[in-house]
C-alpha positions as CSV (number, residue, x, y, z in Angstrom):
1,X,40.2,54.7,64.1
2,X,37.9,52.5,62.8
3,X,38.1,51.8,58.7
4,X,34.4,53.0,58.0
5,X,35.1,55.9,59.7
6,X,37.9,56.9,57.8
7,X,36.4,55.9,54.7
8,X,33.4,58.3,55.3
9,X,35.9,61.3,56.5
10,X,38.3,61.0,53.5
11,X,35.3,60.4,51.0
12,X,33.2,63.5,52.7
13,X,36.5,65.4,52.7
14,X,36.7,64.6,48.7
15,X,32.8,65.0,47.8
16,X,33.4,68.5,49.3
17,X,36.2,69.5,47.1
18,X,34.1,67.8,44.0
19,X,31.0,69.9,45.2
20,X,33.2,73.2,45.4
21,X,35.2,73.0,42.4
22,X,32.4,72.0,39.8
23,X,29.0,72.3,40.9
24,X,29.1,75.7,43.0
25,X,31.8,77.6,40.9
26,X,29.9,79.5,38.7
27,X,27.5,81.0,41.3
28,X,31.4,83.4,42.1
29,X,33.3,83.2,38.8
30,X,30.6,83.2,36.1
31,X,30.4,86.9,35.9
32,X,34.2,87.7,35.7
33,X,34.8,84.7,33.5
34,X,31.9,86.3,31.0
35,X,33.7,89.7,30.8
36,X,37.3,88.4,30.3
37,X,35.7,85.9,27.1
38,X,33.5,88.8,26.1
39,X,30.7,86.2,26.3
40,X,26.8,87.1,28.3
41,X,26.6,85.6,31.6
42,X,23.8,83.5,30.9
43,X,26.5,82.0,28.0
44,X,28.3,81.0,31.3
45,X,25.5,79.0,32.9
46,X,24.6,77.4,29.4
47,X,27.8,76.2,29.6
48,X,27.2,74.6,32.9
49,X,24.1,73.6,32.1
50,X,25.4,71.7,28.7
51,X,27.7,70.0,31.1
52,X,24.7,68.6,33.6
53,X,23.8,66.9,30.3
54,X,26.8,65.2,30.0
55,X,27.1,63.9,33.4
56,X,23.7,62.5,33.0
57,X,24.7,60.8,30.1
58,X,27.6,59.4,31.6
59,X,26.3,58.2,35.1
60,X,24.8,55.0,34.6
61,X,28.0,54.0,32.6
62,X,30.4,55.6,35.9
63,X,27.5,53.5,37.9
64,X,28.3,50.2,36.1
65,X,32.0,51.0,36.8
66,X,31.9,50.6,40.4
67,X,29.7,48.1,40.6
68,X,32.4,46.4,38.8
69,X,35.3,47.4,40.6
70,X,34.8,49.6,43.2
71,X,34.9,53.2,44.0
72,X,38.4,53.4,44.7
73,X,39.5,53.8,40.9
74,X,36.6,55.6,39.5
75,X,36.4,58.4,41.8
76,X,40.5,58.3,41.8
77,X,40.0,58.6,37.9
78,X,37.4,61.7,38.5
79,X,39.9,64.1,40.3
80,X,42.2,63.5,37.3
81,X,39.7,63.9,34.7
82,X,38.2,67.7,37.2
83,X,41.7,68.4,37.1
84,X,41.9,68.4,33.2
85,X,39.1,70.5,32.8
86,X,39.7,73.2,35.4
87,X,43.0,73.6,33.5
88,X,40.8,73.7,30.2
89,X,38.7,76.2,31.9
90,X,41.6,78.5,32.6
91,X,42.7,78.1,29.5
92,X,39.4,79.2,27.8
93,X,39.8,81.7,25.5
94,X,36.4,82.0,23.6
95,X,32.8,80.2,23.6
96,X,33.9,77.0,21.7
97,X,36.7,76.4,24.2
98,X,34.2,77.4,27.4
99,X,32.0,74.9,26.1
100,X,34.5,72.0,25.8
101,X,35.8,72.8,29.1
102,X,32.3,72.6,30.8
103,X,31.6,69.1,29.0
104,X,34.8,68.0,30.5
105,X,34.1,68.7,34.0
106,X,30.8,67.5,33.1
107,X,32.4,64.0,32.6
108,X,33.7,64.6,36.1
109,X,30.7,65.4,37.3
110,X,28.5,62.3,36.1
111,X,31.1,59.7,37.5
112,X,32.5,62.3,40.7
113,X,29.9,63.5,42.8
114,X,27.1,61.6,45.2
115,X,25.8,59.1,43.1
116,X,29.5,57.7,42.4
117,X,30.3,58.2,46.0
118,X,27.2,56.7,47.5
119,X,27.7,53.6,45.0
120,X,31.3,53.7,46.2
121,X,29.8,52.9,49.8
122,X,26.8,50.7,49.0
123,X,29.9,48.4,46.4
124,X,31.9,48.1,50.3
125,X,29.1,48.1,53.2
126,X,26.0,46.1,51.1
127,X,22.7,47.3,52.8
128,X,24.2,48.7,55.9
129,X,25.3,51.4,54.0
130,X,22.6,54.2,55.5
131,X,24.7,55.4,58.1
132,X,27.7,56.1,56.1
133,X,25.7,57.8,52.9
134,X,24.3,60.2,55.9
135,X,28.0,60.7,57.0
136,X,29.4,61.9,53.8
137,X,26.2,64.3,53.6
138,X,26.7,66.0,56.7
139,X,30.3,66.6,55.4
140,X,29.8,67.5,52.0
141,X,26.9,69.7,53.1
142,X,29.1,72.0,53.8
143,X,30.8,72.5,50.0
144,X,29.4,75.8,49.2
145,X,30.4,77.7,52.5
146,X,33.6,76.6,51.6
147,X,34.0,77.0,47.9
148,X,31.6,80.0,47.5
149,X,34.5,82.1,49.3
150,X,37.1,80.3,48.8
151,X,36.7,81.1,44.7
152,X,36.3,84.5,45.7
153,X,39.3,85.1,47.6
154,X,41.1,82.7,45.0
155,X,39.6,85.5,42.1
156,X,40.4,88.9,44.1
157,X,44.1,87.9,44.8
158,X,44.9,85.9,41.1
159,X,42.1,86.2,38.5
160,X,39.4,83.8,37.8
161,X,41.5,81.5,35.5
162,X,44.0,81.5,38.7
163,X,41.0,80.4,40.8
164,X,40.6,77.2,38.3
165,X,44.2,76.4,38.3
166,X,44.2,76.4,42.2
167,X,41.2,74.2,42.1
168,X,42.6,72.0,39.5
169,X,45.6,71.5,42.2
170,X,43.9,70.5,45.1
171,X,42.7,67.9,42.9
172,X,46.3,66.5,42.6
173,X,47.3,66.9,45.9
174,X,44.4,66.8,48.0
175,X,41.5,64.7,46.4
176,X,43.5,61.9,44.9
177,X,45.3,60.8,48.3
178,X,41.9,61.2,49.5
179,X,40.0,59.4,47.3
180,X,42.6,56.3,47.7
181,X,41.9,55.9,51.0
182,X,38.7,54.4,49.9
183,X,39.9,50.5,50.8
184,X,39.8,48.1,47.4
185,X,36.0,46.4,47.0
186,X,35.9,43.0,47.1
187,X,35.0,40.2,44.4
188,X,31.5,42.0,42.4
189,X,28.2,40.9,44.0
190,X,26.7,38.9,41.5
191,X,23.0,38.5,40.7
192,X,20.1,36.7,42.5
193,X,17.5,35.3,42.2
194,X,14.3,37.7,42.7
195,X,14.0,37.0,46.3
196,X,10.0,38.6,47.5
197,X,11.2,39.4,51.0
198,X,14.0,41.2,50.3
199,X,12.8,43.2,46.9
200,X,9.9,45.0,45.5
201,X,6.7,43.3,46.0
202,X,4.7,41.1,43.4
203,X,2.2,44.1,43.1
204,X,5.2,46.9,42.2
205,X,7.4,46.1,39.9
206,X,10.8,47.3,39.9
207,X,9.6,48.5,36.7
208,X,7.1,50.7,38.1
209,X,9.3,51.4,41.1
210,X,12.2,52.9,39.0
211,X,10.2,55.1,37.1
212,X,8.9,56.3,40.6
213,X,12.0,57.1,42.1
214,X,13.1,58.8,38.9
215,X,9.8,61.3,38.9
216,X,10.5,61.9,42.4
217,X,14.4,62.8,41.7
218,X,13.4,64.7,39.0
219,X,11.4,67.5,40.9
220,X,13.2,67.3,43.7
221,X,16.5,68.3,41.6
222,X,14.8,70.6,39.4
223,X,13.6,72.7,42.8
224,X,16.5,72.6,44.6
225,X,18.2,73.5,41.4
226,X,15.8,76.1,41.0
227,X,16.1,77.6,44.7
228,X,19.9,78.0,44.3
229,X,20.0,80.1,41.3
230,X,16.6,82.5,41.7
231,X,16.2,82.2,46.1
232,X,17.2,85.5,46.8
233,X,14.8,87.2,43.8
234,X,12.5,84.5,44.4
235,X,12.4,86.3,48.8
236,X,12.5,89.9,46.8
237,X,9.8,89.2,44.5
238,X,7.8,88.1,47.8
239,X,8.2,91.6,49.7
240,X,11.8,90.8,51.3
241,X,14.5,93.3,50.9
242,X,17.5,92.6,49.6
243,X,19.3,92.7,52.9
244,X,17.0,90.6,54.1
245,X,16.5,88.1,51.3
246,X,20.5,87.9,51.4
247,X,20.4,86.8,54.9
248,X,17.4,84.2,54.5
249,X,19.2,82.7,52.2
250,X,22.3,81.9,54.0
251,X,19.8,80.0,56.3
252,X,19.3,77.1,53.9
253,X,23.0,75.4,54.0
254,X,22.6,75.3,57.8
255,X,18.5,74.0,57.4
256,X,19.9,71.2,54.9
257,X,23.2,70.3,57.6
258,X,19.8,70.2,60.2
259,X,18.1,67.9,58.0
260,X,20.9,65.6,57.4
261,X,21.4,65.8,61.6
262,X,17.8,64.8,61.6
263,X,17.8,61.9,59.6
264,X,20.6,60.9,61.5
265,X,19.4,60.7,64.7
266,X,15.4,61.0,65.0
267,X,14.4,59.3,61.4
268,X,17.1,57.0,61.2
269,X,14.5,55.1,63.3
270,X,11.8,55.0,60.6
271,X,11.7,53.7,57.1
272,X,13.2,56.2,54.3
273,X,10.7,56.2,52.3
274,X,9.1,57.6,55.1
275,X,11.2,59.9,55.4
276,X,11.5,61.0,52.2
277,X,8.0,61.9,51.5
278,X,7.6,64.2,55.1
279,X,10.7,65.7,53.4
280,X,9.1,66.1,49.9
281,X,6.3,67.7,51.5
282,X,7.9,70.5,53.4
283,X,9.1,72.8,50.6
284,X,5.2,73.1,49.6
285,X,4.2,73.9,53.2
286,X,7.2,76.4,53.4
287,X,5.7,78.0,49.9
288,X,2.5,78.3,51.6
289,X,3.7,80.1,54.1
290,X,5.2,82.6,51.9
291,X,2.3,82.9,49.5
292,X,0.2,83.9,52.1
293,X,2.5,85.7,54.6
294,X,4.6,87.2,52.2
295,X,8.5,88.4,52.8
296,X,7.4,88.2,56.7
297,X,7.3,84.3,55.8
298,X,10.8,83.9,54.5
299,X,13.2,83.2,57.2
300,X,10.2,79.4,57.5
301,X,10.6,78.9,53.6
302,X,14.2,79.1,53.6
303,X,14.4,76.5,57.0
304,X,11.6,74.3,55.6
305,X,13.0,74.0,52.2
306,X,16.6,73.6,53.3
307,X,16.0,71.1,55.8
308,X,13.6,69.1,53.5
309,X,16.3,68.9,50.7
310,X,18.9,67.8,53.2
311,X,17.0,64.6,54.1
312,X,16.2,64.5,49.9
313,X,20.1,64.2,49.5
314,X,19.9,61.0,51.6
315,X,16.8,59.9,50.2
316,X,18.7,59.3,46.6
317,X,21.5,57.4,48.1
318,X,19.0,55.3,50.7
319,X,15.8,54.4,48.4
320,X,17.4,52.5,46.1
321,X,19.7,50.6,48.1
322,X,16.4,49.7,50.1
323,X,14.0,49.3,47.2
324,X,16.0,47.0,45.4
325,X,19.3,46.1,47.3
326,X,22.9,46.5,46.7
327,X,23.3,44.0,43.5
328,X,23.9,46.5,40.7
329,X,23.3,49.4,42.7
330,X,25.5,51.9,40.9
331,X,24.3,51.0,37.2
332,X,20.6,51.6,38.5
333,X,21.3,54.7,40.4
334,X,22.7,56.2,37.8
335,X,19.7,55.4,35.3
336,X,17.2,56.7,38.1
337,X,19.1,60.1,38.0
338,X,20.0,60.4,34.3
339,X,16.0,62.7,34.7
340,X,17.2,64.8,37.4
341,X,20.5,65.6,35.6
342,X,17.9,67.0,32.8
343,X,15.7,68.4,35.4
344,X,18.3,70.5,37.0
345,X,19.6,71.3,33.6
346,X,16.5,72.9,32.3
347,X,15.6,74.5,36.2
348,X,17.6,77.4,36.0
349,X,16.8,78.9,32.7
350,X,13.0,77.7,33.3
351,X,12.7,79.1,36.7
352,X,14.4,82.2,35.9
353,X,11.6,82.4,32.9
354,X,8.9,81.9,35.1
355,X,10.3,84.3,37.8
356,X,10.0,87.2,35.3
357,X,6.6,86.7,34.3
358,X,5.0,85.4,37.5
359,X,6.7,87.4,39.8
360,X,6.1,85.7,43.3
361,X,3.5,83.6,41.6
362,X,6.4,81.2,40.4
363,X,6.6,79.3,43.9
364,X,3.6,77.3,42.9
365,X,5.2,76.1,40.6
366,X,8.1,74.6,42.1
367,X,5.7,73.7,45.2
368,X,3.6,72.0,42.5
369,X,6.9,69.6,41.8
370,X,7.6,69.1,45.2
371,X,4.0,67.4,45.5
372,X,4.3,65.4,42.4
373,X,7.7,64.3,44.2
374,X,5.5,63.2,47.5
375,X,2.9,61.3,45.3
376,X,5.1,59.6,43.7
377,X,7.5,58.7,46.8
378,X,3.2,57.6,48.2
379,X,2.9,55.5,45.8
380,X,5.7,53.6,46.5
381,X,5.2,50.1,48.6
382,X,8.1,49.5,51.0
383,X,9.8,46.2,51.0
384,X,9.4,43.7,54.1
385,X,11.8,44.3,56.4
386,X,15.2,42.9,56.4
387,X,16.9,41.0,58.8
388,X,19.0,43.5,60.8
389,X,22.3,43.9,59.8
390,X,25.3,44.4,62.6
391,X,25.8,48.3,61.3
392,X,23.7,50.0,64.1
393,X,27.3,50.3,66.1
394,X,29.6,51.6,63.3
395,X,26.2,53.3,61.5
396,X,26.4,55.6,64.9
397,X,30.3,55.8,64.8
398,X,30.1,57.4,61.0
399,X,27.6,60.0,62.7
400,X,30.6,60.7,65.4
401,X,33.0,60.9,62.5
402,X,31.5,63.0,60.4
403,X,30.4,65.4,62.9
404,X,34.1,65.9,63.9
405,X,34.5,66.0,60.3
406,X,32.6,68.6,59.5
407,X,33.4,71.1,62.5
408,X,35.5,73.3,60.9
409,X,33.2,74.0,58.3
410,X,30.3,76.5,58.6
């Protein structure tokens, strides 16, 4: 099999374990973990929310790191340091100690998840990298349908803390022998010159660029954050049932795999910043939709919203790398989302806020970021193009890979 292709399997394969054990555990074990420490729920989530802090302060440093030297040993070093504080978590015995533990898997978090693995790719391939950032996508799309149950089986058969020490395992013996099949980067790219035709142009800056991007990540994290906590009151709210609101909901991981398919194949053709603000755009139409249909509407907001923050998911690993090229790619890309770590931090609580005093009014809100995301993505000036690259062969090999990949997910 061809090397990129394994690459993108094994580091799909380990992005989906990250993803399970971290960022979608507390959606099944905050609740019983709250009643064993005698702590509120929403203590829980602060928790997790304290530890999205953390990993923003850490990624540009975890960025830096595999600019230097490679993916292989940072995201090697990750499983380790998840491992540690799923044990710590399991070992949790009050507030103080839930806290630590969260800021520990928070350090996992800021150097283990797609930023480090998308700098992993850019640090190997250089600026054919698109095809294989989409690959690990369409894999790791696929983390909650298999943690979400997964913790819950793991908690009705040995307990919450149980759950943690089984996820702290697979660490060990699944995501490190994973993670080192990431081949060893090369010498470090160093520096050029500012070259015209393959940067930013005279009249953007990469100044003005950066801060851009980073408005544009910023609401886009801050609603997707925002959908996956309060979606199914959010659909409620709107007229759904609950039956029904349950059921919408489930749509959105296979609207985002649709997305990711889409990019893939139809927009891989077409500039992503293009792509990136049709995506922006469509959780505001879907809110539309439901503003003025109502629970009738929700089955389009849930497909419109999930398939737009699919391609969005690209969109941070792609702009960048096309905006200002693969020289230093991880220590920007983690600047750029060190805003979007705060975003989705503060989503949540702020959402949930707005939730109980707007009712359904609260979508305009979140459709309001999703337009400042598509001005600002507007307002961006692609580069010139690029001589082509020879990775339109093993870009469309990835998309093979990770399709077989991903079959026996959801």
């Amino acid at each position: 099999m061809n090397d990129k292709l394994v690459t993108v399997a094994a580091l799909g394969t380990a992005q989906t374990l990250a993803w399970a054990s971290s960022y979608y555990v507390p959606a099944v074990l905050a609740a019983p973990m709250a009643r064993d420490l005698g702590v509120a729920t929403p203590t829980v989530f602060a928790a997790f929310s304290a530890a999205l802090l953390v990993s923003a302060t850490l990624g540009p440093h975890a960025g830096q790191a595999i600019d230097r030297w490679g993916g292989r040993v940072v995201l090697i070093g990750t499983n380790l340091v998840f491992a540690a504080g799923l044990v710590a978590l399991a070992a949790a015995r009050g507030p103080w100690s839930l806290f630590a533990a969260w800021a520990i898997l928070g350090i996992g978090m800021g150097s283990g998840l797609y930023e480090a693995a998308f700098a992993a790719l850019v640090r190997l391939y250089g600026s054919g990298s698109r095809g294989a950032i989409t690959g690990i996508t369409l894999i790791a799309g696929f983390a909650s349908t298999v943690g979400w149950p997964l913790s819950a089986l793991l908690e009705s058969h040995v307990g919450w803390r149980g759950a943690c020490l089984a996820w702290a395992a697979l660490h060990l013996v699944v995501g490190i022998p994973l993670n080192a099949m990431i081949p060893r980067a090369g010498p470090a790219i160093e520096p050029r010159r500012a070259d015209p035709a393959s940067s930013t142009s005279a009249a953007q800056t990469p100044r003005r660029a950066s801060m851009l991007l980073a408005v544009a990540f910023a609401a886009t994290w801050f609603v997707s954050t925002a959908m996956a906590a309060h979606l199914p009151e959010l659909l409620q709210a709107s007229g759904a049932t609950l039956a029904v609101a349950v059921g919408v909901g489930a749509l959105v991981g296979p609207a985002q795999v649709a997305g990711r398919v889409l990019e893939f194949g139809v927009l891989r053709r077409v500039h992503p910043l293009l792509s990136a603000r049709l995506a922006a755009l469509l959780h505001p139409l879907g809110a539309v939709a439901l503003s003025v249909v109502g629970g009738p509407a929700a089955a389009v907001f849930a497909i419109l919203h999930g398939a737009g923050n699919g391609i969005l998911t690209i969109a941070k690993g792609t702009l960048p790398l096309v905006l200002f090229g693969p020289q230093g790619y991880g220590h920007r890309q983690g600047w750029l989302m060190v805003p979007a770590r705060i975003a989705q931090a503060l989503a949540t609580w702020l959402f949930g806020v707005l939730l109980e005093r707007w009712g359904a009014n609260a979508i305009w809100f979140s459709a309001a970021a999703g337009l400042l995301a598509c001005v600002s993505l507007a307002l961006l000036r692609a580069p010139p193009p690029r001589v082509a690259e020879p990775d339109s062969v093993a870009a469309a090999e990835v998309g093979q890979a990770a399709t077989v990949a991903a079959r026996p997910g959801r």
